[in-house]
ROVOPA-321643 format. One record per residue (C-alpha): chain; z, x, y. Coordinates in steps of 0.2 Angstrom, whole numbers, plus 5000, padded with zeros to 4 digits. Example, Ala and Ser with C-alpha at 12.3 -4.5 7.8 and 13.67 -1.06 7.14 Angstrom:
ATOM   mol      z      x      y
ATOM     A   5039   5062   4978
ATOM     A   5036   5068   4995
***
This chain:
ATOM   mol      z      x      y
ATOM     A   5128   4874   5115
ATOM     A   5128   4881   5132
ATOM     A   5127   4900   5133
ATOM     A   5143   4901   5143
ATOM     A   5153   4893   5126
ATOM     A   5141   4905   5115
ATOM     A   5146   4921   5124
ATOM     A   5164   4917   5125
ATOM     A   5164   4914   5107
ATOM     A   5153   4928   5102
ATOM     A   5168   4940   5114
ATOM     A   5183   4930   5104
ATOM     A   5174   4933   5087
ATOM     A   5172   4952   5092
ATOM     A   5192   4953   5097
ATOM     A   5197   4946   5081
ATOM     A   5187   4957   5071
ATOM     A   5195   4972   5081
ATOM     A   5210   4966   5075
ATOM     A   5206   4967   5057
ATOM     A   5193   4980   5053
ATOM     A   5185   4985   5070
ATOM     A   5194   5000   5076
ATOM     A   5209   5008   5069
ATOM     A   5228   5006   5079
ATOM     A   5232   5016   5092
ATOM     A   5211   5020   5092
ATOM     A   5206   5027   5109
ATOM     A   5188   5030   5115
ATOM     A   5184   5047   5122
ATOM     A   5184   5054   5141
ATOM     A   5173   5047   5151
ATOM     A   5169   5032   5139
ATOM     A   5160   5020   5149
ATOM     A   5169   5002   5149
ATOM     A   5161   4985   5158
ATOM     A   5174   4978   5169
ATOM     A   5192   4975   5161
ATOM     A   5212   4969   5165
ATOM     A   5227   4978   5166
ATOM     A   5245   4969   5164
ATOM     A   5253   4966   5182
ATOM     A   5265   4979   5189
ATOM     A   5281   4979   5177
ATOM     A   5272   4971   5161
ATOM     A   5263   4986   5154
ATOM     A   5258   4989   5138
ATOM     A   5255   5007   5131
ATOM     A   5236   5011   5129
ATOM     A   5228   5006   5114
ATOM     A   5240   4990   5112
ATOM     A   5233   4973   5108
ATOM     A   5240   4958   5112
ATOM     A   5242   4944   5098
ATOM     A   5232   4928   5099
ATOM     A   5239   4916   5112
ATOM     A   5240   4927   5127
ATOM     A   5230   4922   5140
ATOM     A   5218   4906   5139
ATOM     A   5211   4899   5125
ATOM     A   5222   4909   5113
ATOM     A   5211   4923   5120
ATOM     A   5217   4941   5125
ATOM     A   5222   4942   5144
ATOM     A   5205   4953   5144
ATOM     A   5192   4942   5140
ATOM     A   5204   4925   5149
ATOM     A   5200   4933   5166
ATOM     A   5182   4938   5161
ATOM     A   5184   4956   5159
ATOM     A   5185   4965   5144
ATOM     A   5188   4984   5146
ATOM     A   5200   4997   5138
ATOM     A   5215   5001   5149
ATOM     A   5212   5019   5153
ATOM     A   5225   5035   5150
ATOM     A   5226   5045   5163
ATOM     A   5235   5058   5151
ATOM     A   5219   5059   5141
ATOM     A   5210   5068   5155
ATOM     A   5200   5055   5166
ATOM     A   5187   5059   5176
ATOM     A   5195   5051   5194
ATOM     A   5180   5041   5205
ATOM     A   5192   5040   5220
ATOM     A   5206   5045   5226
ATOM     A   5217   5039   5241
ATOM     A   5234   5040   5248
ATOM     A   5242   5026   5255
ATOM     A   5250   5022   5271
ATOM     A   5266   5026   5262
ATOM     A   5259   5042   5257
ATOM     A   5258   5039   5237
ATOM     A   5240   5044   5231
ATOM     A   5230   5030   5224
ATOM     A   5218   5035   5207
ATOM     A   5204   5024   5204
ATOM     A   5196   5024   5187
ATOM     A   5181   5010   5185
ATOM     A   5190   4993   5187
ATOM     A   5207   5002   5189
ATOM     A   5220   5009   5198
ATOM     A   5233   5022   5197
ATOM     A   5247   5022   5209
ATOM     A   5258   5039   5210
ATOM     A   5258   5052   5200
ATOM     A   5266   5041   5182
ATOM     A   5263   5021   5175
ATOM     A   5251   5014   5168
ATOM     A   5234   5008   5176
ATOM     A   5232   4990   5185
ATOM     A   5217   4981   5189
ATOM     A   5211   4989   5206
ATOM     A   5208   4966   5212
ATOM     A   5228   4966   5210
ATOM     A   5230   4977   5225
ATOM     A   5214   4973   5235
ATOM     A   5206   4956   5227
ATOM     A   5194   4956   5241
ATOM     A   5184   4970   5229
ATOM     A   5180   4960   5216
ATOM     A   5176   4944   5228
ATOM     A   5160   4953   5237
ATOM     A   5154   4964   5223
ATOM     A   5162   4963   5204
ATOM     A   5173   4978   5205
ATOM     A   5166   4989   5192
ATOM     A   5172   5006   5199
ATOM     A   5172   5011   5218
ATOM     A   5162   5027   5223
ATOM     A   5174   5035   5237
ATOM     A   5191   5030   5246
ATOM     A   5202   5040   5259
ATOM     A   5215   5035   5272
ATOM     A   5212   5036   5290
ATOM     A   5227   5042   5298
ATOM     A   5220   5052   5317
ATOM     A   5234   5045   5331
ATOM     A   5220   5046   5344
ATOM     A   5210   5033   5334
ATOM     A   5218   5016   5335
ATOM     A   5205   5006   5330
ATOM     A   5204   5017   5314
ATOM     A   5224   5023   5314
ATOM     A   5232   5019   5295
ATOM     A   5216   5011   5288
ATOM     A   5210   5013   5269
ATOM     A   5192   5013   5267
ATOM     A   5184   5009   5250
ATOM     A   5165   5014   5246
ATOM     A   5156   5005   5234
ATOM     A   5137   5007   5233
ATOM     A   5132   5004   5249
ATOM     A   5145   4993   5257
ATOM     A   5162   4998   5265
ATOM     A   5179   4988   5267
ATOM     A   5190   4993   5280
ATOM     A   5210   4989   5275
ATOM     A   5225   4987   5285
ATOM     A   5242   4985   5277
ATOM     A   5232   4980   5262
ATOM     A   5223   4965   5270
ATOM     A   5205   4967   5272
ATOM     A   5200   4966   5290
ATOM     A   5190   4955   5297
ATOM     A   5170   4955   5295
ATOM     A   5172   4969   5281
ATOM     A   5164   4971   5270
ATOM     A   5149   4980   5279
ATOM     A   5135   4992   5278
ATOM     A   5140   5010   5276
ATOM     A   5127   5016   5289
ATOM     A   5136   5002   5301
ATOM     A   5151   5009   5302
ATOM     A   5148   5027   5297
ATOM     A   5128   5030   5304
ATOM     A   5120   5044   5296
ATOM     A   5130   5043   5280
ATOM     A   5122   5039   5264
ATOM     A   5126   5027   5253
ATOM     A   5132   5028   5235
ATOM     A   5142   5041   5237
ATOM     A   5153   5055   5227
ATOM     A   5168   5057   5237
ATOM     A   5177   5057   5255
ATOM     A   5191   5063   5263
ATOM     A   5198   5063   5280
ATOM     A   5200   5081   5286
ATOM     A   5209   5079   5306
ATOM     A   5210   5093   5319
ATOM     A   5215   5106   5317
ATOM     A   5214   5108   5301
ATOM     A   5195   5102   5306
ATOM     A   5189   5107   5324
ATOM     A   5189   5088   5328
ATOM     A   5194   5073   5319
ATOM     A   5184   5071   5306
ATOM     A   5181   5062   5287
ATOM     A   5171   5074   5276
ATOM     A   5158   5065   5264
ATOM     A   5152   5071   5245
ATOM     A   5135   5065   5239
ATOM     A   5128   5078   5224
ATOM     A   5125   5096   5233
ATOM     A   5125   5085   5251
ATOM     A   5141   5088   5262
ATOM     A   5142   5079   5278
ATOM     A   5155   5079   5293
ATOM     A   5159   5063   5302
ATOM     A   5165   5065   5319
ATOM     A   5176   5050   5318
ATOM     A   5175   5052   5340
ATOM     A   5158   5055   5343
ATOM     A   5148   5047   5326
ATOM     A   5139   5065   5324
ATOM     A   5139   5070   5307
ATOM     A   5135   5087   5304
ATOM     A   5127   5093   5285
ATOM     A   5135   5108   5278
ATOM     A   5134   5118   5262
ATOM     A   5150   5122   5252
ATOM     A   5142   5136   5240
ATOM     A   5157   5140   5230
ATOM     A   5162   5122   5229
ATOM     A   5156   5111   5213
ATOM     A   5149   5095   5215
ATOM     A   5166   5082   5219
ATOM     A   5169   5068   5208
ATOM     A   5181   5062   5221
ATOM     A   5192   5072   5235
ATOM     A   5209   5069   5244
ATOM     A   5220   5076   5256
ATOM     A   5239   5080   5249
ATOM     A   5251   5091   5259
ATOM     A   5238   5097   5270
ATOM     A   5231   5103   5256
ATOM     A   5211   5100   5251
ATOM     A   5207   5096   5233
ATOM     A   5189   5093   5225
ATOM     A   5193   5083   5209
ATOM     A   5177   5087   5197
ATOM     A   5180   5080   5178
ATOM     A   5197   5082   5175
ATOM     A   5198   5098   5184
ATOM     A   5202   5101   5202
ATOM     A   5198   5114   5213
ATOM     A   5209   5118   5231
ATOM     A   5195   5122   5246
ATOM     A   5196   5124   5264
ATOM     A   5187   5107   5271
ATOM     A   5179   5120   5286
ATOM     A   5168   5131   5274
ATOM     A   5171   5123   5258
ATOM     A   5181   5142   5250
ATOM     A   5189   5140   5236
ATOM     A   5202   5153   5234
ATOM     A   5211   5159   5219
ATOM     A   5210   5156   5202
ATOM     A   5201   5136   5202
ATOM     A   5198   5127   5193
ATOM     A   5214   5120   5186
ATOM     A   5218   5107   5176
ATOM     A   5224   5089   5186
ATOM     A   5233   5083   5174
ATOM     A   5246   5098   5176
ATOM     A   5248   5095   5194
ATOM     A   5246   5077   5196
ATOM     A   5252   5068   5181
ATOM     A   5267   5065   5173
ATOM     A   5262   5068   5155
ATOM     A   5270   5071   5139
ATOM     A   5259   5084   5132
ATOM     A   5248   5095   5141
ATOM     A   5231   5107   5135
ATOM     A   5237   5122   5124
ATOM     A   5232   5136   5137
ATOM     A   5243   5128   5151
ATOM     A   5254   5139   5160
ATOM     A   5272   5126   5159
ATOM     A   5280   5138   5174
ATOM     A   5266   5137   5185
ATOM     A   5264   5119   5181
ATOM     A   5279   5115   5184
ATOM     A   5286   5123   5198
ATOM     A   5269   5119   5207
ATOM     A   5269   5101   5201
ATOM     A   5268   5086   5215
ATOM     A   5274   5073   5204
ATOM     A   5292   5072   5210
ATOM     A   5309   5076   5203
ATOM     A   5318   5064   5191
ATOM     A   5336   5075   5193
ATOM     A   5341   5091   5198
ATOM     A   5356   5101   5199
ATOM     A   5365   5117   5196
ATOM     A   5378   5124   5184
ATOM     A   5393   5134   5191
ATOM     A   5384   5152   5189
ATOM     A   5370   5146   5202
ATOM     A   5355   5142   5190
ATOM     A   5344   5125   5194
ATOM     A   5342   5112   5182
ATOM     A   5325   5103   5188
ATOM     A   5320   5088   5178
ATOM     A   5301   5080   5175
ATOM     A   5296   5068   5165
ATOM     A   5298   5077   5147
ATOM     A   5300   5095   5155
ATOM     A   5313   5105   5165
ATOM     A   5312   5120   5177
ATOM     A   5326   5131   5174
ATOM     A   5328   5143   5189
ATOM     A   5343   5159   5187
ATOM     A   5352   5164   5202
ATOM     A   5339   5179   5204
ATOM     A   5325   5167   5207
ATOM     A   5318   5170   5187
ATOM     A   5310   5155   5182
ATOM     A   5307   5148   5164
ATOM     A   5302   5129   5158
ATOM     A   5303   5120   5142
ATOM     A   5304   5102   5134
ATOM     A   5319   5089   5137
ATOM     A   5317   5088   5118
ATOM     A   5321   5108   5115
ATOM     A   5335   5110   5126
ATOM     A   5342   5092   5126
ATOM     A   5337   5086   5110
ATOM     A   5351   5069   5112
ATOM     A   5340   5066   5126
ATOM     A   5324   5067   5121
ATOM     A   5316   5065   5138
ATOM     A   5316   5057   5156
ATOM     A   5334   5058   5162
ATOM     A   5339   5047   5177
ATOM     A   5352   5057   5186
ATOM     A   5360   5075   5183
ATOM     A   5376   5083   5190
ATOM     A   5386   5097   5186
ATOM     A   5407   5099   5182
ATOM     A   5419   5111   5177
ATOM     A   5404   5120   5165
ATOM     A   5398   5104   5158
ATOM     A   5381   5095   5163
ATOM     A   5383   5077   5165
ATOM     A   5366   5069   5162
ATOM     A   5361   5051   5164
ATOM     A   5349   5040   5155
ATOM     A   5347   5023   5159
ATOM     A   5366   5015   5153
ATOM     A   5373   5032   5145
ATOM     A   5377   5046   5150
ATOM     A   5378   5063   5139
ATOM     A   5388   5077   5141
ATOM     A   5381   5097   5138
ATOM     A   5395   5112   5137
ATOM     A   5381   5124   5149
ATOM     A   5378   5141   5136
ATOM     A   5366   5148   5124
ATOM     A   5362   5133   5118
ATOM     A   5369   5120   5130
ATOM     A   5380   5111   5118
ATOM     A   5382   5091   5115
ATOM     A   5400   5086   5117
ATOM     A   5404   5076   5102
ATOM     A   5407   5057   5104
ATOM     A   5391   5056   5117
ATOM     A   5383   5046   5124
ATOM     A   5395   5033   5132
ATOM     A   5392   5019   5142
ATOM     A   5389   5025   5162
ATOM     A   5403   5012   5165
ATOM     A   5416   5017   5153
ATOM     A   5413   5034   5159
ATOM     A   5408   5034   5177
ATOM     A   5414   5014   5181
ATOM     A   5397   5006   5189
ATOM     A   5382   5001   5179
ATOM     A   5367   5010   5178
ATOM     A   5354   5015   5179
ATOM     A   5358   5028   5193
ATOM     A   5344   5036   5204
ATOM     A   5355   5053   5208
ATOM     A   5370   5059   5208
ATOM     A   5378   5073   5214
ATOM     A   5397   5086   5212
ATOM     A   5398   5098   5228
ATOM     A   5408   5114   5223
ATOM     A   5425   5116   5222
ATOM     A   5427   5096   5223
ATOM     A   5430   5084   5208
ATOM     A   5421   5069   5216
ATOM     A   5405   5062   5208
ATOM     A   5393   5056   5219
ATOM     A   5384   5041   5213
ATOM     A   5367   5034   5222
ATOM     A   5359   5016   5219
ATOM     A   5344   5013   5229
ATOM     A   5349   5016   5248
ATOM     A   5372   5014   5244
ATOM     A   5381   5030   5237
ATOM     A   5399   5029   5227
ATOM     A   5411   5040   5225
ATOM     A   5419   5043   5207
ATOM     A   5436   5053   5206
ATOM     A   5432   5063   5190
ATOM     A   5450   5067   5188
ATOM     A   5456   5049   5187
ATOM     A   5460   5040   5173
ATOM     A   5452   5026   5171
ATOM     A   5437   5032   5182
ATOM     A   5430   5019   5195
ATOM     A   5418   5018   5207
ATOM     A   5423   5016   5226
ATOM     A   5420   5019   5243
ATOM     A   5403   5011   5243
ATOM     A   5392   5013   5261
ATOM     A   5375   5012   5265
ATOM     A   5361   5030   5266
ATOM     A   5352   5024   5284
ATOM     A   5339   5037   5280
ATOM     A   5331   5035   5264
ATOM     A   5327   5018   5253
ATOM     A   5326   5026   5238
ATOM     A   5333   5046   5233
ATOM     A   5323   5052   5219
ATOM     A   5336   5069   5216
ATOM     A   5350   5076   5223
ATOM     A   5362   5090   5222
ATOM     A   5375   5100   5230
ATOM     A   5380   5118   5235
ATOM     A   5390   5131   5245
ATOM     A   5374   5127   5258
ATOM     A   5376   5108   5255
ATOM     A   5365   5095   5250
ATOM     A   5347   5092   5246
ATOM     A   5340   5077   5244
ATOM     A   5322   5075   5237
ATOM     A   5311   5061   5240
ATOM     A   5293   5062   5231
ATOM     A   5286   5078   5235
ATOM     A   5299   5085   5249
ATOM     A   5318   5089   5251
ATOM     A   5329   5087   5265
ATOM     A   5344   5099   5271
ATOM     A   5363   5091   5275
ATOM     A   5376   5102   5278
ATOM     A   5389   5089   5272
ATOM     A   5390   5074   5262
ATOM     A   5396   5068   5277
ATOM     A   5381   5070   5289
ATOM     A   5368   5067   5273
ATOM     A   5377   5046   5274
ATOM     A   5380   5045   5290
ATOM     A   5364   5054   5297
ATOM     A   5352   5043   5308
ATOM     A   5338   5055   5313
ATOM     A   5328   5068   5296
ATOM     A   5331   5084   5297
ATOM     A   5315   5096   5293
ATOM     A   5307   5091   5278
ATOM     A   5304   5103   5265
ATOM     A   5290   5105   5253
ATOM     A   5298   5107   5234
ATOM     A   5286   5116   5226
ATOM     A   5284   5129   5241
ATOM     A   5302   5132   5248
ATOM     A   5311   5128   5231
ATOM     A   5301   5135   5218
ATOM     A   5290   5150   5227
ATOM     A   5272   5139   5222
ATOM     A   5259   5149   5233
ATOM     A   5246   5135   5231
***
C-alpha cells in the first residue's frame, strides 16, 4: 500500500474515533494550542467551533478538513487567541490572522486565510503568517493601498487582493536592512511618524523603515512588551501581546495609562467576557460597531452590541448590561431599534418586539409580530429610525430607506428612494439635533432626514466611542 493511502486512512481512522470516544462534544483545546494546517467553512457556511461534520462531507466520506489536506481545529477568537498578524484592509476592516486562519472584522467565524489570498498557501504551505500591515502613504504610489504579508523570510505584496507580480520575494529585497522572521509590523505615516514609515517587531528589536529613503533606523521601546502582532486603528497604535493589547506612541514606544487591557473587550464581539472586565468601559470604548441605537422620549440612548447595551441618561451617566437582563424576549443581537410614543420598537431578524420604556422596560403582551404585519416590508432591517414629534418610521435596507406611517391602519411601507452616501448603515437615530448615522466605527451628522437621503458629499465624520460615549483612549 502506498504511504499516501496509509496516511489518509490512518487520518480517517483518527476522525472517526474522535467521533466516538476521542474527545468529548463541544471539546475545545486551550489558548494557544498549536494546530498543523487546517479548513474553515467558506464565508456564510460556518459552523460553531467544536462542530464536526458527519461522514460524507468533503471527498471520500471524509471531513472537509482532512478532503483539502488540512486537518486543524477552527479557532475561537472569544476564547482569547494569541493574534500573529493583524491588518486592515483597503476597506478599513481589520484582518486577524491566527495560524491557517483569518478573521475579518470585529465578529464571524474564522476562514482559511488561502480563501482570501490563495497565492499564500501556493508558495509556502500557509501555516501561519509572521507580520501583515496596509500601506496606505499618498506620496508612494508604487506602494499606495498595498497589503504586505510576512511569512519567514518572504514577502507578498497585494493589491486589491491580487498578488502582484513577481511576489513573493525576499524580505531584505524589498525592505533592506529588515530581518526576517519577524514579530509584527505596522505602518506609522507622517506626522504621526517624522516621515512615512512602517515600524518592524522582532523580540526586544524595533526598527523604522523610511518607506522614502530605505533607512531604517533601530529603536528601543522600554516600556513597550515584546508585540505578537501590531496594527494601526483610528490613528491609534496597539501592540497585541497574548490576548492583551497595549496602546503606544509609534515615536518612542510610551505606553500611557492603565495597559495592558484585555482585546477581546475592545476588539471582539463576544458573548461573555473575563470576570474583572469593566462592561462601561468596555463598551463605551468598544470598536466593534453598533447593531441599533436609539433614544426614548426623556433623552436616554439605547446602544446595542452583540449581547450588551450601553444605556446613556440625559446627564451623560453611563451604565451597561446584557440584552438578556433588560430584554429578556430578546435574548441578544437586535437588528434595528426605534423609539415611539414611550415604547421601544426593536427588530430581530422577522419580528419585531415592543417594550413600554420604565423600571423595568415592560413586554407588550401578544409580541413579537411579524415585521410585515406590523411595519409592512420584510425583514431583516439594518436601521431604522422615529424623528421627534413625527409618527413616521424610517426603515433602511442596504442603501434604500421607507417610510412607515405609524398611525395608519394597516401600516405599509412607502416612498422608497435610494441613500447616495452609504452602501450599508449599521445604526441610526433621530433627534431635536437630527440624524446620526453610524457606519463601523464613526457616525455622521444630518440636520434633516431630508439632507441625510438626498446628501451627495460626507459631512465630518465622527469617532463613536470618542464624541458619543466620552472614551479617552
Amino acid at each position: 500500500m502506498k504511504l499516501s493511502c496509509i496516511l489518509l486512512l490512518s487520518l480517517a481512522l483518527g476522525w472517526a474515533h474522535s467521533q466516538g470516544q476521542g474527545h468529548p462534544p463541544g471539546h475545545a483545546h486551550p489558548p494557544g494550542h498549536a494546530h498543523p494546517p487546517g479548513h474553515a467553512h467558506p464565508p456564510g457556511h460556518e459552523h460553531p467551533p467544536g462542530h464536526v461534520l458527519p461522514p460524507g462531507h468533503g471527498k471520500q466520506g471524509l471531513p472537509p478538513e482532512f478532503a483539502h489536506g488540512h486537518a486543524s481545529h477552527v479557532p475561537d477568537r472569544c476564547k482569547g487567541l494569541e493574534m500573529d498578524a493583524v491588518a486592515v484592509n483597503e476597506e478599513g476592516i481589520p484582518y486577524f490572522f491566527k495560524g491557517d486562519h483569518l478573521f475579518k472584522g470585529f465578529h464571524g467565524h474564522a476562514e482559511l486565510s488561502n480563501e482570501s489570498f490563495a497565492e499564500l498557501d501556493d508558495h509556502h504551505h500557509l501555516g501561519h503568517v509572521d507580520a501583515a500591515f496596509r500601506m496606505h502613504f499618498e506620496d508612494s504610489p508604487n506602494e499606495h493601498d498595498r497589503m504586505f504579508f510576512f511569512l519567514d523570510h518572504k514577502v507578498f505584496s497585494y493589491y486589491k487582493h491580487k498578488l502582484e507580480d513577481g511576489y513573493p520575494k525576499d524580505i531584505s529585497e524589498v525592505f533592506p536592512g529588515i530581518p526576517d522572521h519577524l514579530d509584527a509590523a505596522v505602518e506609522c505615516p507622517k506626522p504621526e511618524c517624522d516621515e512615512d514609515s512602517v515600524i518592524f517587531f522582532k523580540g526586544d528589536d524595533i526598527y523604522h523603515y523610511n518607506v522614502r529613503t530605505k533607512a531604517v533606523e533601530e529603536k528601543e521601546f522600554k516600556s513597550m512588551p515584546n508585540c505578537t502582532s501590531a496594527f494601526r486603528f483610528m490613528e491609534h497604535y496597539y501592540c497585541f501581546h497574548g490576548h492583551m493589547f497595549s496602546k503606544f506612541d509609534p515615536k518612542t514606544g510610551d505606553v500611557h495609562g492603565k495597559y495592558p487591557k484585555e482585546a477581546r473587550d475592545y476588539f471582539m464581539r463576544c458573548s461573555k467576557f473575563s470576570d474583572d472586565s469593566d462592561h462601561v468601559e468596555r463598551e463605551r470604548c468598544s470598536r466593534v460597531h453598533l447593531d441599533a441605537i436609539t433614544s426614548d422620549d426623556a433623552g436616554n440612548i439605547y446602544a446595542f452590541r452583540g449581547h450588551h447595551f450601553l444605556r446613556k441618561f440625559e446627564n451623560d451617566t453611563l451604565v451597561s448590561d446584557t440584552i438578556e437582563n433588560d430584554f429578556k424576549e430578546l435574548h441578544s443581537e437586535v437588528d434595528a431599534v426605534f423609539s415611539y410614543e414611550n415604547h421601544l420598537y426593536m427588530i430581530k431578524d422577522d419580528h419585531l418586539f415592543v417594550y413600554r420604556v420604565g423600571e423595568p422596560h415592560t413586554h407588550l403582551d401578544g409580541y413579537p409580530k411579524p415585521v410585515k404585519e406590523e411595519l409592512g416590508i420584510e425583514g431583516p432591517i439594518d436601521a431604522a429610525f422615529v424623528c421627534e414629534d413625527h409618527h413616521i418610521a424610517h426603515i433602511i435596507q442596504g442603501n434604500h430607506i421607507y417610510d412607515v406611517e405609524l398611525k395608519a391602519t394597516p401600516r405599509t411601507a412607502g416612498n422608497k428612494r435610494p441613500i447616495a452616501l452609504f452602501k450599508k448603515v449599521d445604526a441610526a437615530m433621530c433627534g431635536p439635533g437630527g440624524v446620526k448615522v453610524f457606519v463601523g466605527n464613526h457616525y455622521y451628522h444630518f440636520n434633516s432626514t431630508m439632507l441625510f437621503v438626498a446628501g451627495r458629499a460626507l459631512p465630518e465624520q465622527h469617532k463613536v466611542s470618542l464624541e458619543l460615549f466620552g472614551c479617552d483612549h
